[in-house]
C-alpha positions in Angstrom: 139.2 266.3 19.8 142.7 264.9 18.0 140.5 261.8 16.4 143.1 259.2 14.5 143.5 259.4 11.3 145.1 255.6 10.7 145.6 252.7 12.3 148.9 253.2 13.5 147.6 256.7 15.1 145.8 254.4 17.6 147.6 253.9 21.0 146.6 251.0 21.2 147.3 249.7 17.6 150.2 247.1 18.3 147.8 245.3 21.3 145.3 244.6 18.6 144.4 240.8 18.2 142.7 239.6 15.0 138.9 238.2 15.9 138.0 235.4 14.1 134.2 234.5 13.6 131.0 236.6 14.8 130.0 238.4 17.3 128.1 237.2 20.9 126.1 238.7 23.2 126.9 239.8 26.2 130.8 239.7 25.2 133.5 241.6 25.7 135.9 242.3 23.2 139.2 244.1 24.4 142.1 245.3 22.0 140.5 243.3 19.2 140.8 243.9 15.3 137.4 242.7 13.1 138.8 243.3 9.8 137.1 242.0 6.3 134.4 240.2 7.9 130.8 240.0 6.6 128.5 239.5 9.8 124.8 239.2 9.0 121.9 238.6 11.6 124.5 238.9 14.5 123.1 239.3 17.8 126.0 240.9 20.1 123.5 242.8 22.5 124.7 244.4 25.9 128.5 243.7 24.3 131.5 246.2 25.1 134.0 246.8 22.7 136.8 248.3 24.2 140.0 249.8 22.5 139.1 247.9 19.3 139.2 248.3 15.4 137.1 247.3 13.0 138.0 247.9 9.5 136.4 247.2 6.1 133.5 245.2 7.7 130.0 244.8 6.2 127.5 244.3 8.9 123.7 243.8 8.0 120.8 243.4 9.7 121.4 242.1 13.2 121.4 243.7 16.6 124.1 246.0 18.8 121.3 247.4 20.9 122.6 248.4 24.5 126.5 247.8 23.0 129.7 249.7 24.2 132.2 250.7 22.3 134.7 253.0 24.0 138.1 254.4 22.0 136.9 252.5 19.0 138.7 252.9 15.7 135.8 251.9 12.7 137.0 252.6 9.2 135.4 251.9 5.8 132.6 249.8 7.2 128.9 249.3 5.9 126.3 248.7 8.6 123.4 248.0 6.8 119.8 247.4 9.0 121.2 247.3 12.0 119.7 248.0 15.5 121.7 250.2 17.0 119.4 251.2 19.6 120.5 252.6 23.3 124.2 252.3 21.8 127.0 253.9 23.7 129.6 255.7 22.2 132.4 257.4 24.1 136.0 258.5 22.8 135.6 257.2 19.3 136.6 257.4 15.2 134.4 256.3 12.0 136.0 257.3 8.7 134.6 256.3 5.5 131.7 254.5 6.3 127.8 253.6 5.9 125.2 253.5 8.2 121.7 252.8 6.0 118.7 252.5 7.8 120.2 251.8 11.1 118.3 252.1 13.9 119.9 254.1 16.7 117.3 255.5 18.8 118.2 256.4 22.4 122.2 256.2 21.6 125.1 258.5 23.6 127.4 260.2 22.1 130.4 262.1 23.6 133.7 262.8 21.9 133.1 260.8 18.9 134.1 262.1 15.5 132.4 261.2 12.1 134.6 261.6 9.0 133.4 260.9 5.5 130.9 259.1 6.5 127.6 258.4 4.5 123.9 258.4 7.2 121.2 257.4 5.2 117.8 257.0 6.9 119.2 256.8 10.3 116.8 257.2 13.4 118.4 258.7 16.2 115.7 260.0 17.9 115.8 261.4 21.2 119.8 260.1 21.3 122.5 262.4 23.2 125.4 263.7 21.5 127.9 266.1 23.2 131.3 266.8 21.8 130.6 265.1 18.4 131.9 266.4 14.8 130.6 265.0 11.7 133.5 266.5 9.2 132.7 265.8 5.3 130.0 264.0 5.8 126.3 263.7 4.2 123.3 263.0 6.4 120.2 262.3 4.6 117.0 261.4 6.3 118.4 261.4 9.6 115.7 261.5 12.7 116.8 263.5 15.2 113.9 264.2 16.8 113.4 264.8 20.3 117.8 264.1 20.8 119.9 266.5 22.6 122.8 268.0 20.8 125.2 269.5 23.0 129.1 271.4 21.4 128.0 269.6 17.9 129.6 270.6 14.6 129.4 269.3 11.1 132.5 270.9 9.0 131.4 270.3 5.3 128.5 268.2 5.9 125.8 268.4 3.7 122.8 267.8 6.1 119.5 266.9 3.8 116.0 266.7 5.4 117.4 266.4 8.4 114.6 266.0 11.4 115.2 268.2 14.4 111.1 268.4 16.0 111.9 268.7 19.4 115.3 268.5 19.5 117.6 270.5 22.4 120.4 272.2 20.7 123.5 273.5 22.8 126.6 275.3 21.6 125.7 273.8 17.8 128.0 275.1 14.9 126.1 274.7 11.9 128.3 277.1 10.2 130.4 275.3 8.2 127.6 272.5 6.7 127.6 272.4 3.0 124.4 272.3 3.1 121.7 273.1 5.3 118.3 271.7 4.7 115.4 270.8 7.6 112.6 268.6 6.6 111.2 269.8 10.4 111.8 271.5 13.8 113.3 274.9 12.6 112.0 276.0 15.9 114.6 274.0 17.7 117.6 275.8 15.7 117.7 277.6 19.2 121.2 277.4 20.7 122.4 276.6 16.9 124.9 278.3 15.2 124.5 279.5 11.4 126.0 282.0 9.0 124.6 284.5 7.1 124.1 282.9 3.8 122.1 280.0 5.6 120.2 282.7 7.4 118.7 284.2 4.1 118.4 280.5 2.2 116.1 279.3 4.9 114.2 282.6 5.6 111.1 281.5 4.4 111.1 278.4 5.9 111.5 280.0 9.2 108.9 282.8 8.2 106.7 279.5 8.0 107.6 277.9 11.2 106.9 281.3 13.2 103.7 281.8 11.7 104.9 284.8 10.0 103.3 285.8 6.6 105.3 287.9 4.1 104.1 289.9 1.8 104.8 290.2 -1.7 106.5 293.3 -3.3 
């Protein structure tokens, strides 16, 4: 995945409109630019964004549930609260931003990238990603219980008590986190990737899961 790095990367960057206002639901939003806006309690349900940006936005509280956003560009933007739930994701870039108890249960993911990016308490259980890289980032108390992770990676990532109980994993690098560190579901590290290193920092842990007792000595 070549994922933008700037604005002007975007080939759709010179099409963009600046939106004015908040959001509806039911909307669509095509080749638009949200930028600077502070949107709280927005309802925008069942709304597509489509080849959009939205920069250095704060958006708490509120809903997005069943929202589309396809080949969009988010940088440097807080969403704070928000239901995110049943979200859609496809073809997409978020650099530098903050997602902080967000509720995303039930989202797809495919080809999206996550770059410096801050997930703090964000449920995504039993969500879909395939082809998704979270590079830099920190995950902290993120649910992913019960999801399906499917050509994943997470290039220095620190991932902390990170939830996997009954998650599917397929083709998932783990090598390259910063750090690795399950508050559940070490038994679904099947079809995960690790190195070495990991291997022996979580040994006991996995001794635990299996039902293995280890001596002392």
């Amino acid at each position: 995945m070549n994922a933008p790095r700037e604005l002007a990367d975007l080939p759709y960057a010179e099409l963009l409109q600046p939106h004015r206002g908040g959001l509806a639901a039911g909307r669509r939003y095509d080749t638009v630019r949200l930028d600077d806006l502070t949107l709280q309690d927005e309802r925008a349900e069942d709304t597509l964004f489509l080849e959009c940006a939205i920069t250095q936005c704060a958006i708490t509280g509120g809903s997005l549930r069943a929202a589309r956003f396809n080949e969009v560009w988010i940088q440097g933007t807080r969403l704070v609260g928000t239901d995110c739930a049943q979200t859609n994701w496809l073809d997409s870039t978020a650099d530098s931003c903050v997602l902080a108890g967000a509720e995303a249960h039930g989202a797809q993911l495919r080809r999206v990238t996550f770059r410096q990016c801050k997930f703090d308490s964000v449920n995504l259980r039993a969500a879909t990603l395939r082809e998704v890289r979270f590079e830099d980032c920190v995950l902290r108390d993120v649910d992913l219980g019960g999801a399906r992770l499917t050509d994943v990676s997470f290039p220095g990532t620190a991932l902390e008590r990170l939830r996997l109980a009954r998650a599917t994993l397929k083709r998932v690098d783990l090598t390259g986190a910063g750090r690795l560190d399950l508050a559940d579901g070490y038994d679904a590290l099947r079809g995960a990737l690790i190195n070495s290193a990991q291997l022996v920092e979580m040994a006991p842990a996995l001794a635990g899961a299996l039902g293995i007792e280890v001596a002392g000595g």
